[in-house]
py3Dmol code that shows the C-alpha trace and the ligand (Angstrom):
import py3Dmol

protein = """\
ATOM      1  CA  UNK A   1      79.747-140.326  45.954  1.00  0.00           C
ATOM      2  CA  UNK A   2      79.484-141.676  42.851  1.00  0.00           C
ATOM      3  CA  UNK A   3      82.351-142.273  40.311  1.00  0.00           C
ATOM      4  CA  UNK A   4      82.739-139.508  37.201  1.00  0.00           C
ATOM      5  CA  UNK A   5      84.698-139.041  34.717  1.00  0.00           C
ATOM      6  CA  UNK A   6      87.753-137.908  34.823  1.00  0.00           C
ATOM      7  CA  UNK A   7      88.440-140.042  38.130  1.00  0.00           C
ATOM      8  CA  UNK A   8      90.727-142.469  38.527  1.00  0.00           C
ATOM      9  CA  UNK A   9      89.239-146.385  37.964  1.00  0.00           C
ATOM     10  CA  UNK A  10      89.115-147.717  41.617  1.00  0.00           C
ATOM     11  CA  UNK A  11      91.586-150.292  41.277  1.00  0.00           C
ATOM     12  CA  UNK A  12      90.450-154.018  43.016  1.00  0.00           C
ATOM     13  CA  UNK A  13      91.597-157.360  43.310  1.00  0.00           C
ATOM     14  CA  UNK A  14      89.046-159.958  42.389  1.00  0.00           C
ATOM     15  CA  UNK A  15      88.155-163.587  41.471  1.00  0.00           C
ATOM     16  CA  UNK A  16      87.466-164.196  37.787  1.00  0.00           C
ATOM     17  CA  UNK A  17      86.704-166.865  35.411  1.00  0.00           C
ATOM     18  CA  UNK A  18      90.499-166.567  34.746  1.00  0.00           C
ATOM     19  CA  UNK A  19      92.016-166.685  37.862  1.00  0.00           C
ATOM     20  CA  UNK A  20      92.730-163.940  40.610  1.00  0.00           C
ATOM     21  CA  UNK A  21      93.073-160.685  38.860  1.00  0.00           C
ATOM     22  CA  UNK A  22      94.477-157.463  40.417  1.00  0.00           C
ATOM     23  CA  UNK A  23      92.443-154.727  38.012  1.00  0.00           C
ATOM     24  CA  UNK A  24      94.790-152.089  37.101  1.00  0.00           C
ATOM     25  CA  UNK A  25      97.634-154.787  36.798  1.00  0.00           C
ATOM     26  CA  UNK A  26      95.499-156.720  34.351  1.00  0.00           C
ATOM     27  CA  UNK A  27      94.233-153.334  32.261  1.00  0.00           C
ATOM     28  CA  UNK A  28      98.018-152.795  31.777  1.00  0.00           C
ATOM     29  CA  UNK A  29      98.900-150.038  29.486  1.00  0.00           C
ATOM     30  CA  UNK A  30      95.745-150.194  27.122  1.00  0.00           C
ATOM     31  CA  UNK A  31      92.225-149.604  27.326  1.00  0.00           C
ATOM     32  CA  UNK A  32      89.273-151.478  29.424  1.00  0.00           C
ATOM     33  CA  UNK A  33      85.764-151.415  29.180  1.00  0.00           C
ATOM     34  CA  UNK A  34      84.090-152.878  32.498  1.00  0.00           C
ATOM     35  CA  UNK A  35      80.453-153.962  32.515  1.00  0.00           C
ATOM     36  CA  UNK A  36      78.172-155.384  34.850  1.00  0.00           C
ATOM     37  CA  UNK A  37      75.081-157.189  34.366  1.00  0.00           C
ATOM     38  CA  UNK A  38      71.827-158.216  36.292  1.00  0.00           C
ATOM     39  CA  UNK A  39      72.931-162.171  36.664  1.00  0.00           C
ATOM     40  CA  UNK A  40      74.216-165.390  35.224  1.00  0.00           C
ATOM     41  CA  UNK A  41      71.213-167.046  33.615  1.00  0.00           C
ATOM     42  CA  UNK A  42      69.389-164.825  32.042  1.00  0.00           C
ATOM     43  CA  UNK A  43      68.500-164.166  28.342  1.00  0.00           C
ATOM     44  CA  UNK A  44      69.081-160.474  27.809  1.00  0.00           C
ATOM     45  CA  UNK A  45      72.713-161.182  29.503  1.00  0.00           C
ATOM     46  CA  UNK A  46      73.577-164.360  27.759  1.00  0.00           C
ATOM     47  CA  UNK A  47      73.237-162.058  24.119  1.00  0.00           C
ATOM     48  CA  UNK A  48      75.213-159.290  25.428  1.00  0.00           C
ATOM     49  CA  UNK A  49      78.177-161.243  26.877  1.00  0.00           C
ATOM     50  CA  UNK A  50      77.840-163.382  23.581  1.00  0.00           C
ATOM     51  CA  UNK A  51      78.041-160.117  21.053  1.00  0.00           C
ATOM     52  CA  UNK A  52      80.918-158.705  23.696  1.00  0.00           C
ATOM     53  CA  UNK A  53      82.885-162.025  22.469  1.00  0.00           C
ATOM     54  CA  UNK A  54      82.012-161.658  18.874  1.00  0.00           C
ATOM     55  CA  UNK A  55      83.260-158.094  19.118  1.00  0.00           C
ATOM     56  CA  UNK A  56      86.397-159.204  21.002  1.00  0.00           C
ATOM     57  CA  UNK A  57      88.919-157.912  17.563  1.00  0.00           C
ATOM     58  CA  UNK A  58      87.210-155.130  17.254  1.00  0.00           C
ATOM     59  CA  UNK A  59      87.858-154.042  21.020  1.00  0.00           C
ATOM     60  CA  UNK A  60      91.564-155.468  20.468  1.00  0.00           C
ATOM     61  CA  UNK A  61      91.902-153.110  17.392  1.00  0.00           C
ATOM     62  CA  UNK A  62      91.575-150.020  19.934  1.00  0.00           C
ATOM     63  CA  UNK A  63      93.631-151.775  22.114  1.00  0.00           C
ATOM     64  CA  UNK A  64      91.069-152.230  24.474  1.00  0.00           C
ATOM     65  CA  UNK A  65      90.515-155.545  26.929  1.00  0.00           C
ATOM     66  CA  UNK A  66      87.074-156.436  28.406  1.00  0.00           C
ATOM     67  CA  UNK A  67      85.657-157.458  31.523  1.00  0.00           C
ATOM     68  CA  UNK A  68      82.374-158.501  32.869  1.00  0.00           C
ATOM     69  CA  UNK A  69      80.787-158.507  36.307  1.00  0.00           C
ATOM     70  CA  UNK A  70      78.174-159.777  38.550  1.00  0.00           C
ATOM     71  CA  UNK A  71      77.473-160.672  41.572  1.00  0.00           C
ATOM     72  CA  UNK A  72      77.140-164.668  40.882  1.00  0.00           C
ATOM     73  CA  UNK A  73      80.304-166.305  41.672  1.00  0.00           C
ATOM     74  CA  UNK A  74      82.673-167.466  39.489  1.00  0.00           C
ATOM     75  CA  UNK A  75      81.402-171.429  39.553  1.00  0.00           C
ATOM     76  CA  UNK A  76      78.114-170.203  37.883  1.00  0.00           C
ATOM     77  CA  UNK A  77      79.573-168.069  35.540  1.00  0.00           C
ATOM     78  CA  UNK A  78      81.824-171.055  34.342  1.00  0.00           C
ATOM     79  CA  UNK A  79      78.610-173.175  34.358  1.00  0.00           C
ATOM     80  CA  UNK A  80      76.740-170.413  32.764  1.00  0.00           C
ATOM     81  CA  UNK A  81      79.117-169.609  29.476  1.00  0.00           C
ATOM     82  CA  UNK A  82      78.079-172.823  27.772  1.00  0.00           C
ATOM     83  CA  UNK A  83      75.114-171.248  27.218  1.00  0.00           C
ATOM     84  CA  UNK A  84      76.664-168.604  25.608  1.00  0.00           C
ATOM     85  CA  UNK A  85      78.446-170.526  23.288  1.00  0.00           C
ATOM     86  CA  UNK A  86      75.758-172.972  22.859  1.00  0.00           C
ATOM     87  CA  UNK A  87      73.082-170.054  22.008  1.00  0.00           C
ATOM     88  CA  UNK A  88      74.769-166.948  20.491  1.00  0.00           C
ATOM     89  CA  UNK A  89      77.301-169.341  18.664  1.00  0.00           C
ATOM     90  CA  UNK A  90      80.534-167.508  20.322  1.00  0.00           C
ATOM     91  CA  UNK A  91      82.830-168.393  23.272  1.00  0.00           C
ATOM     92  CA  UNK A  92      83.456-165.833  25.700  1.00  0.00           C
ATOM     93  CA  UNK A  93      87.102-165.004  25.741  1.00  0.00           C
ATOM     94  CA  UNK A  94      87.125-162.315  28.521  1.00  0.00           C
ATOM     95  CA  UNK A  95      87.080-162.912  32.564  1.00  0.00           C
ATOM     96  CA  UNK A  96      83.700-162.757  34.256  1.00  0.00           C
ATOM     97  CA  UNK A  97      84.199-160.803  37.782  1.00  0.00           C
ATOM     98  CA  UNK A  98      82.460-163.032  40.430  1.00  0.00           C
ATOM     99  CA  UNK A  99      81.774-160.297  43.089  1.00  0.00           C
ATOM    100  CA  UNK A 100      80.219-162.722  45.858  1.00  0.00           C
ATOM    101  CA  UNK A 101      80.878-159.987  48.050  1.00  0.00           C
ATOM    102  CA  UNK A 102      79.859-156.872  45.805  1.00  0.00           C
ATOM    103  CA  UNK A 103      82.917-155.489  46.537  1.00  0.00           C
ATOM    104  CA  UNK A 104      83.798-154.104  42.965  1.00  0.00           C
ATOM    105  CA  UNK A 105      79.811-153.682  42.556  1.00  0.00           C
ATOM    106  CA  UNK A 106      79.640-151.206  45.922  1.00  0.00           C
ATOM    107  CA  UNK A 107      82.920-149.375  44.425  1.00  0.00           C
ATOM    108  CA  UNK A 108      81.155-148.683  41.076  1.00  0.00           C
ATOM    109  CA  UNK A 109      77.088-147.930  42.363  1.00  0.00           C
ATOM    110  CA  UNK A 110      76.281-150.624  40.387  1.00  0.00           C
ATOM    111  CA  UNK A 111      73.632-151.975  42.500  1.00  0.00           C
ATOM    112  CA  UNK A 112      70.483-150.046  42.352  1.00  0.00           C
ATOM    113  CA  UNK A 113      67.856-151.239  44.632  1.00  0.00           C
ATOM    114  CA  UNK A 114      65.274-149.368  42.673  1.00  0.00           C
ATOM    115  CA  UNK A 115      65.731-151.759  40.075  1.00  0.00           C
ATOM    116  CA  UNK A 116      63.940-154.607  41.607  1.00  0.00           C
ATOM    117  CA  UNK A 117      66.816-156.101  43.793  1.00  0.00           C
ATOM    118  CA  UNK A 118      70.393-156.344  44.808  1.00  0.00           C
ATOM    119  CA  UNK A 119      72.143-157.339  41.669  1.00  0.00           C
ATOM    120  CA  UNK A 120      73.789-155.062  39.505  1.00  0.00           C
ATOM    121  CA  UNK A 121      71.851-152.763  37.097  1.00  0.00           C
ATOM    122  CA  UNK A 122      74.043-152.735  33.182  1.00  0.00           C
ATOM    123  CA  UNK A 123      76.700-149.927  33.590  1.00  0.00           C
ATOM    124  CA  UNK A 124      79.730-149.857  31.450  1.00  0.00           C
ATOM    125  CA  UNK A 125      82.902-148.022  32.677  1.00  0.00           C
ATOM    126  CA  UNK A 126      85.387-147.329  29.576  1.00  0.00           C
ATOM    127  CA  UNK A 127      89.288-146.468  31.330  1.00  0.00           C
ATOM    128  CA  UNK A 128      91.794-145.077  29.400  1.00  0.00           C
ATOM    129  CA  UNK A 129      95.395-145.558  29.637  1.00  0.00           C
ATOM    130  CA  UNK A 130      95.856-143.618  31.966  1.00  0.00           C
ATOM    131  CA  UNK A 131      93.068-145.457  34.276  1.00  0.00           C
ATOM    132  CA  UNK A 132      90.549-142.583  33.853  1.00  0.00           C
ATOM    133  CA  UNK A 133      87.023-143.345  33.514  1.00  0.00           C
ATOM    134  CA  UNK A 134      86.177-141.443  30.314  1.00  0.00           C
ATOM    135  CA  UNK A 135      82.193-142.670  29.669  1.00  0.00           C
ATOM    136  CA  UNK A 136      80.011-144.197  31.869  1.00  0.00           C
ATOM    137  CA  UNK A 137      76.248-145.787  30.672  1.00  0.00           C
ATOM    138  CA  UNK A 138      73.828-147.645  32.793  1.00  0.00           C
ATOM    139  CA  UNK A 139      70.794-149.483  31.335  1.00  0.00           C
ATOM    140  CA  UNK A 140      68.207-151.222  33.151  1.00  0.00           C
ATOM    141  CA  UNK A 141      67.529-154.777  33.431  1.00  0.00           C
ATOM    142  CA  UNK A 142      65.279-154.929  30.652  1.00  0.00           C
ATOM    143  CA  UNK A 143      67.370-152.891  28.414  1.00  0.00           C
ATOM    144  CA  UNK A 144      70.141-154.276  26.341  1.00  0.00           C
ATOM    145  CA  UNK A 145      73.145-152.464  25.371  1.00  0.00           C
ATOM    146  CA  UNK A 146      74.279-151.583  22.103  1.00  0.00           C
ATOM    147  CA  UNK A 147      78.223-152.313  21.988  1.00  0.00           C
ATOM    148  CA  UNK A 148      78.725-151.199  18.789  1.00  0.00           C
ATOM    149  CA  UNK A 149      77.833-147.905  20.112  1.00  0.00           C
ATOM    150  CA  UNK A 150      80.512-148.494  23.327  1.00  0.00           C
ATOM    151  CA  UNK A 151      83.168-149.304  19.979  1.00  0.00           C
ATOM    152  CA  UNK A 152      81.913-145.825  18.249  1.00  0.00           C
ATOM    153  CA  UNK A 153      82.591-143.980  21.904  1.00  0.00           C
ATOM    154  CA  UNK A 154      86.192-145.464  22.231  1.00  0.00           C
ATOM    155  CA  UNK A 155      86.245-144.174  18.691  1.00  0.00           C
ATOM    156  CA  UNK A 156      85.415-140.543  19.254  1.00  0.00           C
ATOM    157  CA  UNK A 157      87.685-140.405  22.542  1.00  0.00           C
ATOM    158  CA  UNK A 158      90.678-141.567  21.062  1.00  0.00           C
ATOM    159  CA  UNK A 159      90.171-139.488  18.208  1.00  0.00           C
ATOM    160  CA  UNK A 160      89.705-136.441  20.584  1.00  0.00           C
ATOM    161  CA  UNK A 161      92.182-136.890  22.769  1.00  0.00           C
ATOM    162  CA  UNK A 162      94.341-136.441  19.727  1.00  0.00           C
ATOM    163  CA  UNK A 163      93.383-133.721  17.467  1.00  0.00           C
ATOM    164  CA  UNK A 164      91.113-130.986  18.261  1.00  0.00           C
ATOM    165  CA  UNK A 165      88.096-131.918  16.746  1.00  0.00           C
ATOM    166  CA  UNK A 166      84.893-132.816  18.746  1.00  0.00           C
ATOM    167  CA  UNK A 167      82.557-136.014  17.072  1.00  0.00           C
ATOM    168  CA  UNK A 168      79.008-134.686  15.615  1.00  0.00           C
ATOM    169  CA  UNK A 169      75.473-136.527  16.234  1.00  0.00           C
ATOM    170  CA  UNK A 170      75.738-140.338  15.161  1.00  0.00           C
ATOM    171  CA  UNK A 171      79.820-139.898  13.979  1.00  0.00           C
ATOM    172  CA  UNK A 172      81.239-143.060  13.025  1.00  0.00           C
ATOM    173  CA  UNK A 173      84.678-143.456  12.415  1.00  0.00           C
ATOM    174  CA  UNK A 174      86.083-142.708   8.919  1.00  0.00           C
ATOM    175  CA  UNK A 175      83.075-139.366   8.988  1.00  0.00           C
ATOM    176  CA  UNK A 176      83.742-135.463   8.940  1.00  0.00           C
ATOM    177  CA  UNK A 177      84.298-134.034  12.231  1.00  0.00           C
ATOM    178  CA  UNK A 178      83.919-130.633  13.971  1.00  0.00           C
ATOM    179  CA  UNK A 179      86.644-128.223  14.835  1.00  0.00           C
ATOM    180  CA  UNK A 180      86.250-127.527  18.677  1.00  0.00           C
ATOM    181  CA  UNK A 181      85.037-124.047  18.825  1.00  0.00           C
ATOM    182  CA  UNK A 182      88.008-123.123  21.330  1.00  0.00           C
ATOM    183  CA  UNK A 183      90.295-122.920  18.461  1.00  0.00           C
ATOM    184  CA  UNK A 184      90.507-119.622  16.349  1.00  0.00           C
ATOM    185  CA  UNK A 185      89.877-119.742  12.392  1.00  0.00           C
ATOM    186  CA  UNK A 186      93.847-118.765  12.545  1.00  0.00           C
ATOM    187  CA  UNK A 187      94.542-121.271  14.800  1.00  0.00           C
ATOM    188  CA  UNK A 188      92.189-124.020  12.669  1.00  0.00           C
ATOM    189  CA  UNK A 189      94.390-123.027   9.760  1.00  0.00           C
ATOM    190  CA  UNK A 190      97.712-124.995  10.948  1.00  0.00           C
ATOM    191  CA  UNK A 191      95.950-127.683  12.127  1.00  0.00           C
ATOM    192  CA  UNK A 192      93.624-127.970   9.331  1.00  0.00           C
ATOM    193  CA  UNK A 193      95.484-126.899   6.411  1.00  0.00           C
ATOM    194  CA  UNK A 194      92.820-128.656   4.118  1.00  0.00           C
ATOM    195  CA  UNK A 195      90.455-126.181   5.482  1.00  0.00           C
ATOM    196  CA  UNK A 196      87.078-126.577   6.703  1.00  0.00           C
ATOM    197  CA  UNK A 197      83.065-126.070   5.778  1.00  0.00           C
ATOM    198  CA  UNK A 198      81.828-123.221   8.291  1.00  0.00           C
ATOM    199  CA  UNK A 199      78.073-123.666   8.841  1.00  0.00           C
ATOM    200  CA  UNK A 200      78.180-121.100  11.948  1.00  0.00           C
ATOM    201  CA  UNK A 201      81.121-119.386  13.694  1.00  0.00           C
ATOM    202  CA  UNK A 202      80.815-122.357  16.260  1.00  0.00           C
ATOM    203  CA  UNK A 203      80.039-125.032  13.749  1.00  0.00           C
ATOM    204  CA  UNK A 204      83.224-126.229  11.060  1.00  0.00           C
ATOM    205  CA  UNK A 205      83.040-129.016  10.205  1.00  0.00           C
ATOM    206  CA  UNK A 206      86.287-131.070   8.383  1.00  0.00           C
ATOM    207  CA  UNK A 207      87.423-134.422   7.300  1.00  0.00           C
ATOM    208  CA  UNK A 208      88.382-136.694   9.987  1.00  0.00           C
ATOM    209  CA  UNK A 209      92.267-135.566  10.709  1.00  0.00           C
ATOM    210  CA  UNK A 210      93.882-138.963  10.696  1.00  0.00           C
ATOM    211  CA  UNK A 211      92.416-140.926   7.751  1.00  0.00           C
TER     212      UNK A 211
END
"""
ligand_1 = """\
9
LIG
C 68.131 -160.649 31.517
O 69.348 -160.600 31.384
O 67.422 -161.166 30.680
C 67.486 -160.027 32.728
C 68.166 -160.015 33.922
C 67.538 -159.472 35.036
C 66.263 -158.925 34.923
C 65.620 -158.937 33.690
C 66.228 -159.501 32.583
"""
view = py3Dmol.view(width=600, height=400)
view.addModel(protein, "pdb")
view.setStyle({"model": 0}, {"cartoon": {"style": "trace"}})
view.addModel(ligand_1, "xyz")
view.setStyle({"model": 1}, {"stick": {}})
view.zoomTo()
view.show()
């Protein structure tokens, strides 16, 4: 059965470019984002580990750590990030998962034969603090993700999870919000004591609560 959210992250313990890692030891008490890709050597991978490096403050700011995965080991990936360095003009500062035995690939489906072949298809896993998956994506092969969109997620969750406002269509952080529709207008007063636009009974929409 696949993983959803809500569950718990399957914790693992697994060889990385930096060192033996046990995964919920190394997430700690912050944030992770884990993301596979197809394989080591590749050009749509080598620009998406590169812009996960670039991005590496920004993930810090939402105190937030990064992993990849594949199922190369770990001797190609450390023969592999040069490239990445070399080409997309950043060095990756995260561990790269070498899951020679698909172990943490099995655990999260992230081999999809229908894809073409046994290495992993581009899912991303973002795990709270709590280690609950709270998004999942997968992409194919040919397909490269857009991280500033994974960023604008984490945004919208931890906003969520603290106010009760829901993220509209294309929200980015520092934009109005909308007042989840479970809350009464009288309720919406105390917790939005600027007030609030209403469009439709369900639809009130308000500045972003913590700017
Ligand atoms: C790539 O990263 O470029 C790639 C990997 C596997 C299949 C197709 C493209």
């Amino acid at each position: 059965m696949s993983l959803r959210l809500g569950d718990t992250a399957p914790d693992f313990e697994a060889e990385t470019t930096e060192g033996t890692i046990n995964f919920h030891d190394w997430i700690g008490d912050g944030w992770a984002v884990l993301f596979s890709h197809p394989a080591d050597f590749t050009p749509v991978c080598t620009t998406e580990l590169g812009e996960t490096a670039k991005l590496k403050e920004q993930f810090a700011k939402r105190n937030c750590k990064v992993i990849a995965v594949s199922v190369d080991s770990v001797e190609d990936h450390k023969a592999w990030v040069g490239d990445i360095d070399e080409t997309q003009g950043c060095a990756v500062n995260f561990p790269i998962i070498g899951d020679t035995d698909r172990h943490v690939s099995e655990t999260y489906d992230m081999l999809h034969p229908g894809e073409g072949d046994t290495s992993t298809v581009r899912s991303v896993f973002v795990i709270d603090a709590n280690k609950k998956i709270r998004m999942t994506l997968t992409y194919p092969k040919s397909a490269g993700r857009n991280f500033d969109e994974i960023l604008r997620v984490i945004d919208s969750i931890q906003l969520t999870d603290g106010y009760k406002v829901a993220t509209p269509v294309n929200w980015k952080d520092g934009e109005d919000v909308i007042i989840v529709p479970s809350l009464s207008d009288e309720e919406a007063k105390e917790h939005f004591p600027d007030g609030w636009k209403t469009l439709k009974p369900y639809l009130r929409v308000t500045k972003q609560p913590n700017r």
